[in-house]
C-alpha distance (Angstrom), angle and dihedral (degrees) to the residues before:
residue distance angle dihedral
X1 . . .
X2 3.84 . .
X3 3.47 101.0 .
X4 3.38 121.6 104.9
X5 3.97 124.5 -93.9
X6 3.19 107.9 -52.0
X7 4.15 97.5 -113.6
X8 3.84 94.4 51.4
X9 3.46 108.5 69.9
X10 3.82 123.5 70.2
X11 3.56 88.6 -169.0
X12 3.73 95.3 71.0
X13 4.17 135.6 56.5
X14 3.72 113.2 -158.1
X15 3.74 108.7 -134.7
X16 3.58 141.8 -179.3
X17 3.73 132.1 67.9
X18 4.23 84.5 -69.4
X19 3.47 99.6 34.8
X20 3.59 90.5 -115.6
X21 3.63 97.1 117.3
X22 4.23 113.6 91.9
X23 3.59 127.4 -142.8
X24 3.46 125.2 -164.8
X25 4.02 98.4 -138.3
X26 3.86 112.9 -143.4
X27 4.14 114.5 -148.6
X28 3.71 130.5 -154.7
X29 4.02 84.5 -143.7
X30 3.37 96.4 68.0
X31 3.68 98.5 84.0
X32 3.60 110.9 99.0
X33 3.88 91.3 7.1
X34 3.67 144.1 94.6
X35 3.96 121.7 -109.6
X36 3.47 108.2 178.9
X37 3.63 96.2 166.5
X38 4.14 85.9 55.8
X39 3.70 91.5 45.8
X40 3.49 97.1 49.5
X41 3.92 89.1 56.3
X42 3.96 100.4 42.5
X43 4.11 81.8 48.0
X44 3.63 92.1 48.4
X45 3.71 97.6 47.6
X46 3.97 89.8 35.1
X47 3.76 83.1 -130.7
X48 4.32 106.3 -175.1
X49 3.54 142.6 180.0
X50 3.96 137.7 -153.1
X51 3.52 129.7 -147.1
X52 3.33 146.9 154.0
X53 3.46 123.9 -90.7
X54 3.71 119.5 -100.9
X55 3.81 85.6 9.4
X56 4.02 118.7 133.7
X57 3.69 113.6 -28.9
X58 3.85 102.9 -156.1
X59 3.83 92.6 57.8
X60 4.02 95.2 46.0
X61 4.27 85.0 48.4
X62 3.37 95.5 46.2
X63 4.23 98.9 48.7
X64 3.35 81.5 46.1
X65 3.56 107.6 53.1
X66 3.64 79.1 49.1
X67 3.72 98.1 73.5
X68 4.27 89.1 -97.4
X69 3.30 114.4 138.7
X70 4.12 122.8 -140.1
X71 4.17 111.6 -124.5
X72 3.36 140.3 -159.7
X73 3.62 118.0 -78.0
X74 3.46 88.4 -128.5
X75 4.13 99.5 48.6
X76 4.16 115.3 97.0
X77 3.89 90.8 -154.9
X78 4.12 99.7 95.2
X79 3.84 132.3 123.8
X80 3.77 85.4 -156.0
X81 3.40 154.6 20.4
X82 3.66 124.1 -164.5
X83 3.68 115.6 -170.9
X84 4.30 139.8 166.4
X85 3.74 84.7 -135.5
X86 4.13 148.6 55.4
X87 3.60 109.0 -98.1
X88 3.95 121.2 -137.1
X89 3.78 128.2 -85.6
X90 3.71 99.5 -114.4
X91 4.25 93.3 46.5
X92 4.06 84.7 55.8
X93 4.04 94.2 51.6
X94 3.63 90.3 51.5
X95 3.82 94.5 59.0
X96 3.61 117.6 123.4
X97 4.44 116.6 -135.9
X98 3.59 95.6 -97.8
X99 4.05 104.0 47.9
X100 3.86 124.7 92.4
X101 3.51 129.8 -153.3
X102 4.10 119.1 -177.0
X103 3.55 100.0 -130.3
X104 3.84 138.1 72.8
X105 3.54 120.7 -144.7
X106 3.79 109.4 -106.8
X107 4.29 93.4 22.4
X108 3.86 80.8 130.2
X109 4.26 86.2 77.6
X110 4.04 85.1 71.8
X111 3.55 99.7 24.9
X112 4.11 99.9 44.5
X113 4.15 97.7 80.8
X114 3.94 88.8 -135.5
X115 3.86 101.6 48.1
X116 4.33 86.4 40.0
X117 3.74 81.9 56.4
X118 3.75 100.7 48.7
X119 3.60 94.6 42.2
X120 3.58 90.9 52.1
X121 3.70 89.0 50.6
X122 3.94 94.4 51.5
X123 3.51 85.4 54.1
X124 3.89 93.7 54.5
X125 3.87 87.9 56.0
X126 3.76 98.4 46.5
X127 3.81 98.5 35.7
X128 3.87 102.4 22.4
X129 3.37 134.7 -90.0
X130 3.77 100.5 -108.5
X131 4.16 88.3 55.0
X132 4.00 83.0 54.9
X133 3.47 101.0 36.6
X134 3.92 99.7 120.2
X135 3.75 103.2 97.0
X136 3.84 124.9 70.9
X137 3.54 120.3 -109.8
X138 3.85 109.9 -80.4
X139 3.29 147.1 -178.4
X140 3.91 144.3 -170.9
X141 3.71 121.7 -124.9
X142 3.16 148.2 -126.1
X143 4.38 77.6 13.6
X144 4.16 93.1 48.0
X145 4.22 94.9 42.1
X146 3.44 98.8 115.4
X147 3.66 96.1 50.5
X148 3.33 95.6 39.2
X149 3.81 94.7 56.6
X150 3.89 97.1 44.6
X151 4.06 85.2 56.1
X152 3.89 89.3 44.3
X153 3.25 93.7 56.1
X154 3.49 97.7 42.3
X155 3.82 101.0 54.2
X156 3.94 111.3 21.2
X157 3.74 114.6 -140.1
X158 3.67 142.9 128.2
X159 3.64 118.8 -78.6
X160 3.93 132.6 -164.8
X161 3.71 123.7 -132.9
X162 3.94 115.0 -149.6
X163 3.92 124.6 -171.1
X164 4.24 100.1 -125.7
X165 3.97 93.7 -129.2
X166 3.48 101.9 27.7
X167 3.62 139.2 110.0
X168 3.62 161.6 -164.6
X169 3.85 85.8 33.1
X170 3.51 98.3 -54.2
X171 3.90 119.2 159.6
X172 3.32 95.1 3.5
X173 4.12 131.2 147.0
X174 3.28 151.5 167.3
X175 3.99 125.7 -129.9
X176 3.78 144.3 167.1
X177 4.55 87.4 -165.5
X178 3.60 115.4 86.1
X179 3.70 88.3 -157.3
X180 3.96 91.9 57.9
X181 3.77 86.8 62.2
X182 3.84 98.7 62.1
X183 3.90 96.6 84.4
X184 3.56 120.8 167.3
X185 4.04 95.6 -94.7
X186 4.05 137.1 59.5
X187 4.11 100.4 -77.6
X188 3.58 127.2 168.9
X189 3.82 116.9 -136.2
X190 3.84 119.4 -141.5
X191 3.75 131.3 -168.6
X192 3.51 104.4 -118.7
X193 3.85 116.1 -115.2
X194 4.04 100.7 -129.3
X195 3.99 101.5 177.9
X196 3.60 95.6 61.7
X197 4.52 113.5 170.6
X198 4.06 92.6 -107.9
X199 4.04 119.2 -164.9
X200 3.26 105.9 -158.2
X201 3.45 99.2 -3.3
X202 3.84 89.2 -66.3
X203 3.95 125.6 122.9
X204 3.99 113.7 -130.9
X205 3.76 141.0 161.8
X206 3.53 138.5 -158.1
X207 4.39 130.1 -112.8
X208 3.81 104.7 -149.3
X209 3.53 121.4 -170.6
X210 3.54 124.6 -142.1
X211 3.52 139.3 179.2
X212 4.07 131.1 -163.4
X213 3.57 119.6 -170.0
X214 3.72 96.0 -176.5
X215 3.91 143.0 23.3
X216 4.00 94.2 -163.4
X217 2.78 99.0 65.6
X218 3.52 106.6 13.9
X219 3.64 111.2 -115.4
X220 4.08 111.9 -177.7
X221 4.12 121.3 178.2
X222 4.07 109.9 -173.6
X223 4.27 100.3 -160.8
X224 4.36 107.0 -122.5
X225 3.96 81.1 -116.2
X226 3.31 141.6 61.5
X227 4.12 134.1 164.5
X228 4.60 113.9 -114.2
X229 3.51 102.2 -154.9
X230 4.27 127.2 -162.9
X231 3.08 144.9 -117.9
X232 4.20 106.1 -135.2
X233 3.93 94.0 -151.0
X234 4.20 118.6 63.7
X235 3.47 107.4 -108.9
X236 4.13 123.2 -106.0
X237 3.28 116.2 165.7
X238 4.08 99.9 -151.5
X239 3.68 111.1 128.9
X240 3.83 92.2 -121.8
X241 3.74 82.3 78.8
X242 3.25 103.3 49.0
X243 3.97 93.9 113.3
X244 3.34 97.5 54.9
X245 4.22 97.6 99.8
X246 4.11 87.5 178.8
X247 3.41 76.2 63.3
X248 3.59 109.8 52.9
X249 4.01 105.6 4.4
X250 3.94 111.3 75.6
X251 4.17 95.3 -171.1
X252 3.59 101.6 144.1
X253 4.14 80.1 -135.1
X254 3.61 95.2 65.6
X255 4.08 97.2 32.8
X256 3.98 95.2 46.0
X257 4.50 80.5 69.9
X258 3.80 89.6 51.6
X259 3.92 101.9 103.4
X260 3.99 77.3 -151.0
X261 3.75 81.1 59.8
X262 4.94 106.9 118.7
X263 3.52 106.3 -154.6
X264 3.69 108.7 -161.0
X265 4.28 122.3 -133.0
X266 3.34 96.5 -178.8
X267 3.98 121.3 79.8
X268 3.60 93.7 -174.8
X269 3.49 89.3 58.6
X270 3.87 103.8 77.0
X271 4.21 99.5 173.0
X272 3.31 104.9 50.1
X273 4.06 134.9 109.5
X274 3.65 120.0 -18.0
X275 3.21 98.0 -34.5
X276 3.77 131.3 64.3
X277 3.68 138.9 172.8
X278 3.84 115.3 -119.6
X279 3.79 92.8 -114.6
X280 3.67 89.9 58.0
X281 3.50 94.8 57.3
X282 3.63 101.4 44.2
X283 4.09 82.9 56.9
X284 3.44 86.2 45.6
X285 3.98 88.3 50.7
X286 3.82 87.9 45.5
X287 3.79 93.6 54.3
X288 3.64 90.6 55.3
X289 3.78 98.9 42.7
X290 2.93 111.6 -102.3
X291 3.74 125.0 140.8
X292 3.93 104.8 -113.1
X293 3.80 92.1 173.9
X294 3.96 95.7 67.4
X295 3.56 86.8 40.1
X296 3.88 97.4 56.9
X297 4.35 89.3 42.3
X298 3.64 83.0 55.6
X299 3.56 101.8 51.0
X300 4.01 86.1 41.3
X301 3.80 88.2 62.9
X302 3.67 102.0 38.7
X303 3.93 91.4 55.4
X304 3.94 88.3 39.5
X305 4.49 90.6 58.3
X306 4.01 84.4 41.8
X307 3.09 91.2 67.4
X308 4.04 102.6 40.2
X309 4.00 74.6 50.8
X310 3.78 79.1 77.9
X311 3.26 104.2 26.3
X312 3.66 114.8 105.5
X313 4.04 92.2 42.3
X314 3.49 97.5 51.5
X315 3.65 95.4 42.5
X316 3.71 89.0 52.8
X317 3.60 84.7 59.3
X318 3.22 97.5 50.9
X319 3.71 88.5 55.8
X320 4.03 98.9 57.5
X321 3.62 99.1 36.3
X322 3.84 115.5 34.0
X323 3.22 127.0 64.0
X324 3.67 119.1 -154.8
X325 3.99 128.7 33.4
X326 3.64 103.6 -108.5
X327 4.28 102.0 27.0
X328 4.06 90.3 100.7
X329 4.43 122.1 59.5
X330 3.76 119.6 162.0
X331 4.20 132.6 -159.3
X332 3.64 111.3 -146.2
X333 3.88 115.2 -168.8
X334 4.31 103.9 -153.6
X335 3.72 109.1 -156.3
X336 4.12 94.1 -153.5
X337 4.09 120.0 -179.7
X338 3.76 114.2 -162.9
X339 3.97 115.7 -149.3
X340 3.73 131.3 -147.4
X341 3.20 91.3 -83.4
X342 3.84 105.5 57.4
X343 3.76 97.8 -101.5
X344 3.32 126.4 132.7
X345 3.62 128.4 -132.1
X346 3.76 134.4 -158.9
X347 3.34 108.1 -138.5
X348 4.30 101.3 173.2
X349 4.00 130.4 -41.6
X350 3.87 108.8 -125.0
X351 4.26 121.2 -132.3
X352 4.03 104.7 -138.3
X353 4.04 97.1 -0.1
X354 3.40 118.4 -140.4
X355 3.52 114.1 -73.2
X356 4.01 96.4 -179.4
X357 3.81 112.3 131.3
X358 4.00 96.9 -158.2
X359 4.27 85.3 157.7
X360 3.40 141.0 32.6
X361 3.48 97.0 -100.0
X362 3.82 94.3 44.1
X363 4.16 79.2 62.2
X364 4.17 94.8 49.4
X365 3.79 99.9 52.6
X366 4.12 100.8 28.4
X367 4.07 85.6 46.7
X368 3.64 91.1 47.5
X369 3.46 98.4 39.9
X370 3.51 93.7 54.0
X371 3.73 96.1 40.3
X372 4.12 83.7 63.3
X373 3.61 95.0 40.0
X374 3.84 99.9 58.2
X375 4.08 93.1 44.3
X376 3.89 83.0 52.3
X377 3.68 103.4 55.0
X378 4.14 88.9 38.0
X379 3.92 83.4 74.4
């Protein structure tokens, strides 16, 4: 009620069936700039944030350009905490109704490779497997051997062995021996997707970012943009290159030591080097025909049964542990590979996505998307 008029202040969206409800509106613009008017508010309202140090840059610039101010790790007055990791049971029951935190309890039954996998699969017995058909076939050593080797041996093919809690492409192989995939830790074991879509002869994926707000009910956002990141070496799908990860892996991490590797300068340049935006290759897919509509529906609806993969666990969670609707908000970064046939593929769902901005388009989308995120979960 002491804010100013409620057209004066570009700082603030008025809400709520009235338009008595304020939001504090978060802006991509602000980095590097001076907004008083935001200042003033965040100083006024002593709004704060926590986070650990040496965690995520762009999110600790951006609340702070906005007039937030950084506490001690130690204080309990916060609007916010921001952190790489899940926080513990007993921090999230002490939250108070107006403080966020961006995880759920229990995210790691989507984001863990192994759980993803067997929640998917749970859903493909209760629902059907052709309504859950969007992951490859997997399986979870050294637990899943025997299986895994009878269907090995039955079909030959080249599979792809993933760490469970690793990321950013870390630990990961391909191989046609079942007995090279039993390595001394927990790995999951993929089916490798062989008809990958190609442009220009070149494997890629795509990082979508996705927010949910709420577990009950399930309340999914998928951001407008997203980042399609290349493979360095052209694609062939012969066995005898099956160690070649330039070749089949398109993590930025292992791509950006390719000396094939094209960085890209130019932010307003969205379809260039090995690294795109997802707008510029939907208009790429558009100039070549192909029907980016469909495509986008079906990624929608994959990313939508992910997450009811999930659903009921981390809801339960929710339930025991926080204490008011609206203290917990997670980002999910889907790694999704489309094959020649338009279909997409989950390949994993990230905890705490990368929010590195090693190029200038890195900085546009990541800033932006994170500018609209933290105005939507402050309503």
């Amino acid at each position: 009620k002491n804010l100013r008029s409620k057209s004066s202040s570009p700082a603030i969206f008025w809400s709520g069936r009235s338009k008595k409800v304020p939001i504090f509106l978060f802006k991509a613009d602000a980095l590097g700039c001076n907004f008083t008017e935001h200042k003033s508010i965040a100083n006024k309202y002593h709004m704060s944030f926590k986070q650990p140090k040496g965690d995520c840059k762009l999110v600790r610039t951006l609340l702070t350009c906005h007039g937030f101010k950084e506490c001690e790790a130690s204080s309990v007055n916060y609007n916010i905490i921001w952190t790489g990791s899940h926080v513990k049971p007993y921090f999230l029951s002490s939250m108070l109704k107006f403080q966020k935190v961006n995880h759920f309890p229990r995210s790691y039954e989507i984001t863990r490779k192994d759980r993803l996998y067997k929640n998917i699969e749970m859903m493909q017995q209760n629902k059907g497997f052709k309504h859950f058909n969007f992951v490859p076939q997997t399986f979870v050593l050294p637990r899943e051997y025997k299986a895994f080797l009878f269907h090995s041996n039955k079909e030959k093919c080249l599979w792809i062995v993933k760490p469970t809690s690793l990321s950013r492409g870390r630990g990961i192989f391909l191989t046609n021996s079942p007995e090279k995939a039993l390595v001394d830790d927990n790995v999951v074991v993929c089916r490798y997707i062989d008809n990958p879509l190609l442009i220009n002869g070149y494997k890629f994926d795509l990082r979508l970012y996705v927010l949910v707000t709420s577990f009950d009910p399930l309340i999914i956002y998928l951001y407008k943009e997203g980042l399609t990141r290349f493979a360095t070496v052209q694609f062939n799908k012969s066995s005898k290159f099956m160690g070649d990860s330039c070749m089949h892996l398109t993590n930025y991490s292992i791509n950006k030591h390719s000396s094939a590797y094209v960085s890209n300068n130019d932010a307003s340049v969205e379809d260039r080097g090995s690294k795109w935006s997802l707008s510029g290759l939907l208009r790429f897919l558009r100039e070549n025909h192909y029907d980016t509509t469909a495509l986008m529906m079906s990624i929608e609806d994959v990313i939508i049964k992910t997450m009811i993969s999930g659903e009921f666990a981390i809801s339960a969670a929710c339930k025991a542990f926080v204490p008011h609707r609206g203290n917990c908000f997670e980002l999910f970064g889907f790694d999704i590979l489309i094959d020649e046939k338009m279909k997409p593929w989950v390949l994993e769902v990230n905890l705490s996505p990368s929010l590195a901005c090693d190029a200038p388009l890195d900085l546009k989308i990541k800033s932006n998307m994170i500018s609209d995120l933290l105005s939507l979960v402050g309503s």
